[in-house]
N, C-alpha and C positions, 0 to 999 in steps of 0.2 A: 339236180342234174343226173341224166340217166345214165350207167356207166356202159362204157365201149367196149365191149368185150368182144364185138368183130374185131374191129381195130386192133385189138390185143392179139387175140387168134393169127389175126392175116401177118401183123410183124414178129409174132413170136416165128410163124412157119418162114419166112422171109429172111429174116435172120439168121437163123436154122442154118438155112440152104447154102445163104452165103457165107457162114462163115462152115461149113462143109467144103464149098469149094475151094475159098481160102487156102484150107488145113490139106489137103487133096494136092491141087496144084503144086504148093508149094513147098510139100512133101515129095512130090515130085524131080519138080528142077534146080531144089537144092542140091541135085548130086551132079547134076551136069554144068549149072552155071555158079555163081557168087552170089553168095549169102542176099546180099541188096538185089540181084539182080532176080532172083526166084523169090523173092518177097513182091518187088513191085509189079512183076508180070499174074502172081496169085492176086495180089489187091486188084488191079484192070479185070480180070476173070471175075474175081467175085461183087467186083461192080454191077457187071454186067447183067451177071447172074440174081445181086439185086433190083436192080432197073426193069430186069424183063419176068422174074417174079410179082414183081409190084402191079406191072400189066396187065397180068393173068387174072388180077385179081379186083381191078377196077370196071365199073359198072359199063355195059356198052354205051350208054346215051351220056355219060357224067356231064355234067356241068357243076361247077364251083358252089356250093351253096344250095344246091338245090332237091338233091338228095342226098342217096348213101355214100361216103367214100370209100368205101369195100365192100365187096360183094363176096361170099366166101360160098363158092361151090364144088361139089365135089371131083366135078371135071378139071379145076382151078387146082386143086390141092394132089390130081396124081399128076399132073404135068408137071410137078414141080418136084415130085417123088422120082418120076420118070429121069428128066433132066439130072436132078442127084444120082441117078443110077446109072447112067451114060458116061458121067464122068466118073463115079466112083469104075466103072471097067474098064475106060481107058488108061487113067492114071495109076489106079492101086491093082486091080486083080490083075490084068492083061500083062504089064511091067514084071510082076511078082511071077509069075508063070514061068518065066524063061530058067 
């Protein structure tokens, strides 16, 4: 069995991100809302943020079984750098500023 080292690559960077945004968000609006409530609004964010990484990264023709289930390109990997960067200025640097 040949080992999955896309596989590995595309959920190491996917995970990464989400729990970036997680830590991000919910660094965030734990100063303005309740502990629970800046926890479960960062986990929706960083769902999101998983599901539509996962995206970026899936073949445009997939079908189940019949090729690759990841594709790892390098247009794939800055969008995802990008995306981390957007929220890391809205949340952390932009707020910190004032």
């Amino acid at each position: 069995m040949e080992p999955n080292y896309d596989k590995i690559i595309v959920l190491i960077i996917v995970f990464t991100a989400s729990f970036l945004t997680w830590k991000m968000v919910k660094d965030f609006y734990i100063t303005k809302f309740h502990k629970v409530f800046a926890h479960l609004i960062a986990v929706i964010t960083a769902s999101f943020m998983l599901l539509s990484s996962m995206f970026l990264f899936m073949p445009k023709n997939y079908q189940r079984g019949a090729g690759p289930d990841v594709e790892i390109s390098i247009m794939s990997i800055v969008i995802v750098i990008v995306m981390v960067s957007v929220l890391y200025l809205f949340f952390k640097y932009i707020p910190n500023k004032k």
